[in-house]
C-alpha positions as CSV (number, residue, x, y, z in Angstrom):
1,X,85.8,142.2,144.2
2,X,85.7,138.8,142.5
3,X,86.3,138.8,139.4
4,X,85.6,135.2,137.4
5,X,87.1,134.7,133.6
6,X,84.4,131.8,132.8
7,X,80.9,131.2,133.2
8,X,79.7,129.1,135.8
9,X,77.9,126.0,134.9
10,X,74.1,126.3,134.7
11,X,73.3,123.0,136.4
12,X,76.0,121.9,139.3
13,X,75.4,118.8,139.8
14,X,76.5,117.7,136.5
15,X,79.5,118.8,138.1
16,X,79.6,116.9,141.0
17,X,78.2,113.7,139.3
18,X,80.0,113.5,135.9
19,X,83.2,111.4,137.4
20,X,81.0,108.7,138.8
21,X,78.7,108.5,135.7
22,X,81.4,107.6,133.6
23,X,83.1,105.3,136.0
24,X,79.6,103.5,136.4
25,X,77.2,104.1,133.6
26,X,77.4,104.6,130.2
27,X,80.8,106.2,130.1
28,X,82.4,102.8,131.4
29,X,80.5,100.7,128.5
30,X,81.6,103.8,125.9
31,X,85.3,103.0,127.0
32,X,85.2,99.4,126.9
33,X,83.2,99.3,123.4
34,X,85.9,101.8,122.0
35,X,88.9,100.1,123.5
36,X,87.4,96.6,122.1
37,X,87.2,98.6,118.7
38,X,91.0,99.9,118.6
39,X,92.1,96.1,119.8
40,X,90.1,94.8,116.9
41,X,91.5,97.8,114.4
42,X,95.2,96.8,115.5
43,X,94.0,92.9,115.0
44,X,93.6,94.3,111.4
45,X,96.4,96.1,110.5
46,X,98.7,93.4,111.6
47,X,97.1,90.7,110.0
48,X,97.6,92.9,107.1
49,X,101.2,93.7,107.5
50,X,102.1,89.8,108.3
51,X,99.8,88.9,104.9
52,X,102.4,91.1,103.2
53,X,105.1,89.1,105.0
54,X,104.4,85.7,104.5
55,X,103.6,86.7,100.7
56,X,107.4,87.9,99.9
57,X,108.8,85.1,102.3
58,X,106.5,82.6,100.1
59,X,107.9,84.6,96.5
60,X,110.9,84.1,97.8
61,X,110.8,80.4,98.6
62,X,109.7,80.1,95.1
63,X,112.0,81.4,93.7
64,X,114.9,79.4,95.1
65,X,113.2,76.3,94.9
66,X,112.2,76.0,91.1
67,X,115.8,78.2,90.8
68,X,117.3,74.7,90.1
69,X,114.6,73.8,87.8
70,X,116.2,76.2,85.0
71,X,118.3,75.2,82.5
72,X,122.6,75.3,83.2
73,X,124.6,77.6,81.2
74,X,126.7,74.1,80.7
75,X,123.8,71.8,79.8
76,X,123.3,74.7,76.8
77,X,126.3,74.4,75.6
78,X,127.1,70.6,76.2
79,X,126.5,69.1,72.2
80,X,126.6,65.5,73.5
81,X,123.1,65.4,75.1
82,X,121.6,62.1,74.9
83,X,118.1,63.6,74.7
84,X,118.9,66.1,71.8
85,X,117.5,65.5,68.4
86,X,120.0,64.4,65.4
């Protein structure tokens, strides 16, 4: 006696035509839409993580370059500046 653990499928051709129907119909457009919609996510995410970049290596630039705009700890102390009031 055969004994079967599942049910079978009410209609069969379902499945003998659900491979081709994906490879050919709407399935194939369903793939391509989605995989257009991670490519776009990822397009996203690392414009995000490069924006976060290019932000600290700007700070940074920044910083070094008006760095040298500050004031000496010498030019402070020096008493003989021209510029200084009397």
């Amino acid at each position: 006696m055969f004994n079967r653990s599942t049910r079978p499928i009410r209609f069969p051709v379902f499945r003998r035509l659900w491979k081709p129907a994906i490879a050919t119909g709407v399935g194939g457009t369903t793939l391509a839409i989605w995989f257009e919609e991670i490519i776009a996510f990822g397009a996203e995410i690392l414009a995000l993580i490069f924006l976060t970049i290019m932000a600290g290596v700007i700070y940074l630039l920044d910083i070094f370059i008006f760095k040298s705009r500050l004031p000496r700890r010498e030019d402070l102390e020096n008493k003989n500046d021209p510029g200084a009031k009397k």
